[in-house]
N, C-alpha and C positions, 0 to 999 in steps of 0.2 A: 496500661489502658484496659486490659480486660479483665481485670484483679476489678479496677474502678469498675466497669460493666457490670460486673459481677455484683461489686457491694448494693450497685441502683437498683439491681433486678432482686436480689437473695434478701438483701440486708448486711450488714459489718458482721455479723456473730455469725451467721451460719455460711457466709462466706471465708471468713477465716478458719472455721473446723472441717469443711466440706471441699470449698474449692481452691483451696490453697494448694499450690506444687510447689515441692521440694525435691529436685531431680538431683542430679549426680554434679553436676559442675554448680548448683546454687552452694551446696554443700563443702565441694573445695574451695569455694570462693570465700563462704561463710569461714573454714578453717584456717585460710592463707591469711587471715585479722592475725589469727593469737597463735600461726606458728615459730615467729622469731622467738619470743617471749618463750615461748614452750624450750627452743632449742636450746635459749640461755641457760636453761635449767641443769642443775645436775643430771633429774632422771631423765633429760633427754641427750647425753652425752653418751661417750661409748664407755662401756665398764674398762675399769682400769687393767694397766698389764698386771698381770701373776694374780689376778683377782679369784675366790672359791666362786666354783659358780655357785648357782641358786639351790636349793633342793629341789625336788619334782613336787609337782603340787600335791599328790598321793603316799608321800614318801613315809609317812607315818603306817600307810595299811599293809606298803613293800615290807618298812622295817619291823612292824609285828609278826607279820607271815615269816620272813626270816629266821625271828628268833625263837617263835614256835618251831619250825624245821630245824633248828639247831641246834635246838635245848637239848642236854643229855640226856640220858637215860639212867643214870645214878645220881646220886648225890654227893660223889664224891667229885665229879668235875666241876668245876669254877664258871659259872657263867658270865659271858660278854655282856660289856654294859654299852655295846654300839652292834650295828648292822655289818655281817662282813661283805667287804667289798667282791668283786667278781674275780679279782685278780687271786683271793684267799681261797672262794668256793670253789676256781678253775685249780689252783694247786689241789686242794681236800680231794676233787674228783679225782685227781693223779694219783694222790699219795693216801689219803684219806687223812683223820686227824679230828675230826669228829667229837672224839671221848669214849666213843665204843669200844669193845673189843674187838670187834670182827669190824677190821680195814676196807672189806669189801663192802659192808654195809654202808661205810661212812662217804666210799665212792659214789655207793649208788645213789643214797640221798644230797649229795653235794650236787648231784646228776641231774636229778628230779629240784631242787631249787633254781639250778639255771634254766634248766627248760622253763619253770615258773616264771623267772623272770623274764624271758626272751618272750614268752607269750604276753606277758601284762606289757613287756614295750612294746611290741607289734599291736598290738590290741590297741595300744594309746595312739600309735603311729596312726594307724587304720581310722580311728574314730578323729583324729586331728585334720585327716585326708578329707572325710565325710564330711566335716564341719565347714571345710573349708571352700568345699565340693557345692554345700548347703547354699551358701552366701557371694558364691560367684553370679556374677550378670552373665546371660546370654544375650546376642547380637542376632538382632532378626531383619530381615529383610522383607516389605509389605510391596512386590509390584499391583499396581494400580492400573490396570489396561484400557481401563473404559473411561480413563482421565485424560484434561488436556491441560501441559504442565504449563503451558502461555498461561491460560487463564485463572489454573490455581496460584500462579504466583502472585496475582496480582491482587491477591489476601492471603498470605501466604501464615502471615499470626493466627488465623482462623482458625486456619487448617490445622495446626499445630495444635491448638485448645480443643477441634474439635476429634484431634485423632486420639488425644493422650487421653480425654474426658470418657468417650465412648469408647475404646480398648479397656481400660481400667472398669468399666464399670461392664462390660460383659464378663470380664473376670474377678469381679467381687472381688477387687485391691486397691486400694490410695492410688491417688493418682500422680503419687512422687516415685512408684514405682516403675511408670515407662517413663522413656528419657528420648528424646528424640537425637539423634545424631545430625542427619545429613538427609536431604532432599532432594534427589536431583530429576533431572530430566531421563524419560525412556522406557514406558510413556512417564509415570511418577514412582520413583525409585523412594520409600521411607525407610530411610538407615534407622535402628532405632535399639535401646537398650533395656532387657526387662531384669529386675532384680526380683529376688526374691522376698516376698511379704512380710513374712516369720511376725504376724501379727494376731490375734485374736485363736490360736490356735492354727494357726493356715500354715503350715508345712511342704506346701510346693516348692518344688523347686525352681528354677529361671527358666529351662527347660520343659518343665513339666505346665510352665504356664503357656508357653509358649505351642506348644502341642492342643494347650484347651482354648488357646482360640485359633488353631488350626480350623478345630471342630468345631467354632462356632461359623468359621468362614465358607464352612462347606452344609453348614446346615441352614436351610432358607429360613427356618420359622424361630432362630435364633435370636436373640438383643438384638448383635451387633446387625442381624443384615435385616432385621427390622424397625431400628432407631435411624437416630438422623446420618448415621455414617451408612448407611444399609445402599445411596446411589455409589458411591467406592466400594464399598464391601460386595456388592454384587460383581465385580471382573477382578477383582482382589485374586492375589496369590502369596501363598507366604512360606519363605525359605530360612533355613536355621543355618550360621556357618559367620567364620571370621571375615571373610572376604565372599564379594559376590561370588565368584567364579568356585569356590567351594562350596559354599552354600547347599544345602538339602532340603526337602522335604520335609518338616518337622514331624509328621506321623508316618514316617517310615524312620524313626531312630526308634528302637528300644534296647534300654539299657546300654546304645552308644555304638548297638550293632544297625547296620542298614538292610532292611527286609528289603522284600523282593515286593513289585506296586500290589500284587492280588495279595498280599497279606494285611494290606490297610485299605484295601475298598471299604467304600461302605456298605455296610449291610443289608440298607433299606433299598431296592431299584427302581421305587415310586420318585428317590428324594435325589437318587444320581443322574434319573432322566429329567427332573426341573431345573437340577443348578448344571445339564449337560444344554437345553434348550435356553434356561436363561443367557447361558454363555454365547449359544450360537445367534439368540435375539442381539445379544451387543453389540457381538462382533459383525452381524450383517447391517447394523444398526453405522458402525465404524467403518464396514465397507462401504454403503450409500453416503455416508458423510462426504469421506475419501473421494467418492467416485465424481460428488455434487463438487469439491473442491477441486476437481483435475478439469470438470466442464469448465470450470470458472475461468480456472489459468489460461487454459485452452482459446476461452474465447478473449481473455484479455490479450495473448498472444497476439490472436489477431489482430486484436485493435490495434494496438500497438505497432503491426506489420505494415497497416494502414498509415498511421498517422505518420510512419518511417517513409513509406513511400510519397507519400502528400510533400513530406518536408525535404523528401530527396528531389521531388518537380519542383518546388520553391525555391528551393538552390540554385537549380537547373537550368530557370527561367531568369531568377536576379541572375546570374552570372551573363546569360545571355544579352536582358536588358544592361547591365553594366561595360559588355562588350560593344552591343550597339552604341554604346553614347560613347564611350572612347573613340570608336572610326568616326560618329558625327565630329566630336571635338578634335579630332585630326586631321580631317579634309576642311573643318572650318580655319584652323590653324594654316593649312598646306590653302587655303584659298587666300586667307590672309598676306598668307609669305608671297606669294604670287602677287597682289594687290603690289604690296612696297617693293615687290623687284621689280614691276614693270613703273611705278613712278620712279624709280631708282635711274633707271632704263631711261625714259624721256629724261630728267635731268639732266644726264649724264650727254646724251646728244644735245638735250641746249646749249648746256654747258660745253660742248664742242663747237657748235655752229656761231656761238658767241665769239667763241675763241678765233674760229675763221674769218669774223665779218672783223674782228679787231685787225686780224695782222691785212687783210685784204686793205682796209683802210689805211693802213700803215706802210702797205706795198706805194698805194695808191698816192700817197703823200709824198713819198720818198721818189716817185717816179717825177711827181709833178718838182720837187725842188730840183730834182735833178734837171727836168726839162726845163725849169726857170732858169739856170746856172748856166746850161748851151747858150740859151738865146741871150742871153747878157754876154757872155763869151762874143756869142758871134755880132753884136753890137758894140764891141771896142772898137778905136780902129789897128787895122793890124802895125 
């Protein structure tokens, strides 16, 4: 997407020579295509056992210098059609064997060709170290204090185009030469990798780039903190080191030693009281933010205390109102029950008095046959 930005704003041609990136993982990615292929290959195999090694790649200027050191001094000795090994110059030093006459000669000069050679290897050693030393990336660390890492995330590609675009171009480099690592929060932590140039003549080191945009972050009337990165770049701080917790000061390394701070002040104290006052504008700038942000909580606190209390009386009251209606609906119940035990009640006594006006009748009946059965008795004759 912003490759495409790019081409609608610049054009296709000058956005492909200008703002193209080429960082450090496009690169492995671009290589991990054609590295099986590569490994199938012979030259990418390991040399074979009991294999000669290679020669040195200088091996021809060793083996002249040699056989000038070595050539007789008569005409009657036999010249070597090879270079002697160190193993033959280390006996000669011993023993001599040279062609001279005088043995001690032949030591000393056997003497003086190994030191020869022990300096041209350390010499190459040295200069392989340098090379090596040249094309190493350094790991820099950009904290950003006057950022809020919620709201940069929420463009966070942006940010990325616009830190690698403006970095790169306060230090006059490609901009495949920063590589961003990691982003993270506290306040905005830019993990980031700088390589070095070795382009147009430019001979910096990763380091040494790294120290000139030290000095462009401490300098107000700078690219960087006058372009469009210049709102970050003003509370900007930048550390050099593997790991945060190592991490340094990039203009207190020189040469890999760590100076003491009054040997990298700056010079100017017009330029260290603007970026001393721009910093304390931020940072008071950060504490009113802060402070506006704690009124806020504050008073939501409150509210919040309120609408707890509100919903704690609502509670309070349904449970109430819900108790009241239970005792209504229990005394309606409990009046209820009362209702059908007292017609239970008169029932139960008709259905007694019933029962007594039956057997009374039945007394009644039984008394009368019995008195019909006397008087018939007593109307026989005896």
């Amino acid at each position: 997407p912003l490759y495409r930005e790019a081409v609608n704003r610049l054009g296709s041609e000058a956005t492909f020579k200008e703002e193209r990136i080429f960082g450090q993982d496009e690169v492995d990615e671009i290589c991990s295509t054609f590295r099986p292929v590569y490994d199938d290959l012979p030259i990418g195999q390991d040399p074979p056992p009991n294999c000669v090694a290679p020669p040195a790649p200088d091996w021809e200027k060793t083996a002249n210098a040699a056989v000038t050191h070595s050539r007789p001094a008569t005409s009657q000795v036999r010249q070597l059609n090879r270079t002697l090994t160190e193993v033959e110059l280390h006996q000669m030093a011993l023993l001599g064997g040279l062609g001279h006459a005088d043995e001690d000669e032949d030591r000393e000069q056997a003497a003086e060709i190994l030191k020869e050679k022990s300096m041209i290897r350390q010499k190459e050693i040295e200069e392989k170290e340098a090379a090596k030393a040249a094309i190493q990336p350094a790991r820099g660390w950009m904290i950003i204090h006057g950022a809020d890492f919620v709201s940069l995330s929420k463009d966070i590609n942006h940010f990325r185009h616009l830190f690698v675009k403006c970095v790169a171009q306060a230090l006059d480099v490609p901009s495949g030469v920063i590589t961003i690592v990691d982003i993270t929060p506290g306040s905005v932590v830019v993990e980031f990798l700088v390589h070095p140039s070795m382009r147009g003549g430019d001979r910096r080191t990763a380091v040494e780039l790294l120290i000139a945009l030290a000095e462009h972050i401490i300098n107000g009337k700078s690219v960087l903190r006058r372009g469009h990165f210049r709102d970050y770049a003003a509370s900007a701080e930048l550390l050099v080191g593997e790991t945060r917790k190592t991490a340094v000061r990039p203009l207190s390394i020189t040469d890999g030693i760590i100076c003491c701070d009054q040997a990298v002040q700056c010079c100017n104290p017009q330029a260290v009281l603007e970026e001393v006052l721009a910093r304390l504008d931020t940072e008071l700038k950060r504490a009113e933010a802060a402070e506006e942000r704690c009124k806020e909580a504050v008073a939501d606190l409150r509210r919040r205390d309120e609408s707890v209390t509100a919903l704690k009386k609502h509670v309070k009251l349904a449970r109430q109102q819900e108790e009241e209606q239970k005792e209504v609906e229990r005394d309606a119940e409990m009046k209820e029950f009362g209702e059908q035990l007292r017609r239970l009640e008169e029932i139960a006594k008709q259905r007694h008095f019933e029962v007594k006006e039956d057997q009374h009748d039945k007394e009644v009946t039984e008394f009368k046959e019995e008195l019909d059965h006397i008087e018939e008795q007593q109307r026989r004759p005896s």
